[in-house]
C-alpha positions, 0 to 999 in steps of 0.5 A: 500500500503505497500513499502520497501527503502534502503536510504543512508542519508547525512545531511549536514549544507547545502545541503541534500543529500538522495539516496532513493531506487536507486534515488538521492535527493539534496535539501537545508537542510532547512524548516520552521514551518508554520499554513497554507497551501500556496494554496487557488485556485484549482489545481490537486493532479497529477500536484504536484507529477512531481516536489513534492520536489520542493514544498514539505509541509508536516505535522510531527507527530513523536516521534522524532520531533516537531508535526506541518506542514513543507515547506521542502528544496527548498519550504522553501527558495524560501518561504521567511518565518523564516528558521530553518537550521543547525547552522554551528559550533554550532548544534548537529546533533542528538539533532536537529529536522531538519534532522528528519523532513526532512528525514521524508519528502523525505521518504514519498514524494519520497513513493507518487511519487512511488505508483503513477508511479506503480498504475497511481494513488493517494492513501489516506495511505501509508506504508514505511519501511525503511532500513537506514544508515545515517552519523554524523560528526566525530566531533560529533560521538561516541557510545553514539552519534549514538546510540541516533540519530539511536534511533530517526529514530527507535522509530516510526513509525513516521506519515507523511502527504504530501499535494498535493494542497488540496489533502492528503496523510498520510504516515506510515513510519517505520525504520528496522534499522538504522545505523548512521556512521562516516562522510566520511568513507563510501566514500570508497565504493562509491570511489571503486564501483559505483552504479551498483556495478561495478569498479568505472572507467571514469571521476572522476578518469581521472585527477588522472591518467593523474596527475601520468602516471598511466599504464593500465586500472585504476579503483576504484579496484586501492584502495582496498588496499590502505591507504588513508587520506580522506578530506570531506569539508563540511559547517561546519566541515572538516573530516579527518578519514584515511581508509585501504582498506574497514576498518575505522582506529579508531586511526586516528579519527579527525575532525576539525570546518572549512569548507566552511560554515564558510567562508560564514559567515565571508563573509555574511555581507559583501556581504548583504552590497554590494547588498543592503540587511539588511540580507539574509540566508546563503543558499541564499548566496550559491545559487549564488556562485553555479551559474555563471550566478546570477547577484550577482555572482561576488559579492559573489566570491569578498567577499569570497576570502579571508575568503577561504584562511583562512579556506584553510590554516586551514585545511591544517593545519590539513591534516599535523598533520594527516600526522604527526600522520600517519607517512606519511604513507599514500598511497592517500589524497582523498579531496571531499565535497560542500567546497572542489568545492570553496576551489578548486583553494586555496587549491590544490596548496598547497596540490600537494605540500604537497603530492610531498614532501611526496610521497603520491599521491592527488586524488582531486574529481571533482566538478560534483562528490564531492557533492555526494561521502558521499550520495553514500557511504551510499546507498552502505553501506545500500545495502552491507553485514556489514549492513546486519551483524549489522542489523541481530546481533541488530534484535537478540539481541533486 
């Protein structure tokens, strides 16, 4: 059984994002090593597959990665075991295991999951190539950088077992090519088109135009010309780069190491404190503030109000020195990502200010939106023509 994917790849410090083949996949970026597998009773292969991200275990034999038997994501952190996660502030994204094991384990859960909706059955091998464009944080990016972390993808192929309860099934992943790209960028192209490669319309843009009397039927064709400031608030970092149209402007590369991860750290002990726990992981701690409902929410929100505002007022700091380089000639500051959901009610008083005084309109993205806007670009960028271009001048070229 041989299958083909188009995968847009955000590995963030907290969250993994993964559109594989149209389907997008939010997990926390999170596993851990073990030398047994959980399950000593009899349970079927198929009651596994419905929700198998959910409950992912996998072995890793790759060139890229430590060889050994994984809980992937969810699994991982409901699993009370040792958790290996990106360190905010401290990982290289490239020269880290995680976001290729990860990967690896949604490509070829997400390959048994769709021979079995196609054949009604389990099959014992797969084969999976992949097309992939991928993201690493500006702060990290450079030719060298990228050229490593594609290469790690590229040089397979890379064996995957999923275990289904007692049931196996090996995957055979290879990537075509890969392209990894500066965090952020490829926003713009989930930010002019959505998924079906239509003018991207409705409730992502509604309080952008209310916000400015916008005339006429606004839609994402509004910035396809436009020069915006970009805003990706992420765990670790914060990304900064500026966009003219389609075209990443390299001389305003920027990033900074702020994000709402930080926060969280500062805010870590404390919380661990009021609940009466000696330690809990970060993810933990970002599993409540997502939730209204957990009883500990309130608790959470109180310790990390004024860590926030620090890591708020940073990067404000860093928006007025990209202004300052750009001359304020900046048509939209478009701010997204997990951190910018929380930073939300600190931060865009203070920067509706700031684009008053300039003239420079903000287009804030909603919260059901701004997870996602980095994964979705990437999907569009893997499917559109500058992949094509870069993987049919690599092909000749190699």
């Amino acid at each position: 059984m041989t299958l083909h994917f188009f995968v847009g790849n955000d590995n963030g410090n907290s969250e993994h994002d993964i559109i594989i083949d149209g389907k997008l996949i939010r997990q926390p970026n999170v596993n851990c090593m073990v030398d047994k597998l959980p399950w000593s009773d009899e349970q079927s292969a198929e009651s596994f597959i419905r929700n198998l991200q959910d409950q992912l275990i996998v072995t890793i034999d790759s060139p890229a990665a430590r060889p050994g038997m994984y809980y992937i994501g969810k699994f991982a952190l409901d699993s009370g075991e040792i958790l290996d996660s990106m360190q905010v502030g401290l990982d290289v994204k490239c020269d880290v295991d995680l976001p290729i094991v990860n990967t690896l384990a949604q490509i070829a859960a997400a390959a048994v999951q769709r021979i079995y909706e196609e054949e009604k059955k389990i099959v014992e091998h797969i084969e999976v190539q992949v097309d992939m464009a991928t993201a690493l944080p500006i702060t990290q990016y450079g030719d060298e950088s990228s050229a490593k972390f594609e290469k790690k993808f590229v040089d397979g192929p890379h064996h995957v077992t999923v275990h289904l309860g007692k049931q196996r099934v090996t995957v055979k992943v290879q990537f075509l090519f890969t392209k990894a790209i500066p965090e952020a960028t490829p926003v713009i192209f989930a930010l002019q088109k959505d998924s079906e490669g239509k003018w991207r319309e409705g409730d992502i843009l509604r309080e952008f135009v209310e916000t400015y009397g916008l005339k006429g039927n606004v839609n994402g064709g509004y910035f396809k010309d436009k020069r915006i400031l970009h805003t990706d608030i992420g765990d670790g970092s914060t990304e900064y780069p500026i966009t003219e149209g389609n075209k990443f402007l390299r001389q305003f590369v920027h990033g900074s190491h702020h994000g709402a991860g930080h926060a969280i750290e500062e805010a870590l002990g404390d919380f661990n404190r009021l609940i009466h726990l000696p330690d809990s992981p970060r993810q933990f701690f970002s599993d409540v503030i997502k939730n209204p409902n957990h009883k500990y929410y309130s608790k959470a929100i109180k310790t990390l109000t004024r860590p926030l505002e620090g890591q708020a007022k940073q990067i404000l700091q860093n928006i007025r020195k990209q202004l300052t380089k750009a001359r304020n000639e900046i048509d939209v500051i478009c701010v997204y990502g997990g951190g910018s959901i929380l930073m939300r009610p600190i931060l865009y008083p203070m920067l509706k200010q700031l684009c008053d005084e300039r003239e420079i309109k903000l287009l804030y993205i909603p919260a059901e939106y701004s997870i996602t806007m980095n994964a979705e670009g990437l999907d569009a960028f893997v499917r559109g023509k500058i992949y094509e271009t870069l993987k049919n001048k690599a092909l000749q070229s190699a």
